[in-house]
N, C-alpha and C positions, 0 to 999 in steps of 0.2 A: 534637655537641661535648661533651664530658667537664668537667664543673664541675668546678675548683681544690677541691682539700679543704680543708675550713675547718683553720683553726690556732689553739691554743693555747698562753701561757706560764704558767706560773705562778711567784712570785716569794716568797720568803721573806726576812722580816726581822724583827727581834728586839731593839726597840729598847735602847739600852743594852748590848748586846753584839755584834752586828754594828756591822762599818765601814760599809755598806752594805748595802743587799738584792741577792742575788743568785737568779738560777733554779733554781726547786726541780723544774720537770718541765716539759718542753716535748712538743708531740706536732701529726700531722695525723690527720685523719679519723677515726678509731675512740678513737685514743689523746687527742685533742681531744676528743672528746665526751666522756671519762671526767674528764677532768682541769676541764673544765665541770662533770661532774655531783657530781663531789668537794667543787668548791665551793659549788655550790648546796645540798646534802646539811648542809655546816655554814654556811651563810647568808654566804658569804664575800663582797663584792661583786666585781663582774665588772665590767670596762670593755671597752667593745668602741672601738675604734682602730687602724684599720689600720696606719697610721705606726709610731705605738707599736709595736703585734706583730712588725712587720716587722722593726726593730730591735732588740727583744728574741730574736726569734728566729732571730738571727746569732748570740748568743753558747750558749756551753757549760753543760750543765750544772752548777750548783754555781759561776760564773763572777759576779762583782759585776758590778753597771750598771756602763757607764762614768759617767764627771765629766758628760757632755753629757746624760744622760737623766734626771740628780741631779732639773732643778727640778722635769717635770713627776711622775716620782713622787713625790715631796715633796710635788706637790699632792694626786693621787693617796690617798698613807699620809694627811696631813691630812686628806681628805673620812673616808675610812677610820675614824679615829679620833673624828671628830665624829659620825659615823653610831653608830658601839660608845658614846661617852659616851650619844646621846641615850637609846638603847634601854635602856642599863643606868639612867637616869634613869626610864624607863616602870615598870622592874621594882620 
């Protein structure tokens, strides 16, 4: 039996000039793993959530979340940000 290809999205946002974040690159198997190693190459964090992916990986590229996926990336961007303060505090 054939393993489901893993999946990836990746999301772009710009606080202050974005209305929202929208998908910067979606992909399975080969194209998944590159779009993984992109961001680990610049320490980006990674959340693994199958829900989540599931549902981001309906929409189009270049496409905003919808209003329903607002809160959890909000929390998401928020870990995000306190993760980038702490480190730029290390330095």
């Amino acid at each position: 039996m054939k393993k489901e290809q893993d999946k990836a999205v990746a999301l772009k946002y710009e606080r202050g000039k974005d209305p929202a974040p929208r998908v910067a690159a979606k992909g399975r198997g080969v194209v998944a793993e590159r779009i993984l190693a992109v961001a680990r190459e610049h320490n980006i964090p990674i959340r693994q959530d199958k829900a989540l992916l599931d549902a981001l990986y309906r929409l189009d590229i270049n496409e905003e979340i919808p209003e329903d996926l607002y809160r959890v990336i909000a929390e998401i961007l928020a870990f995000v940000y306190r993760m980038n303060r702490m480190k730029a505090d290390r330095s």
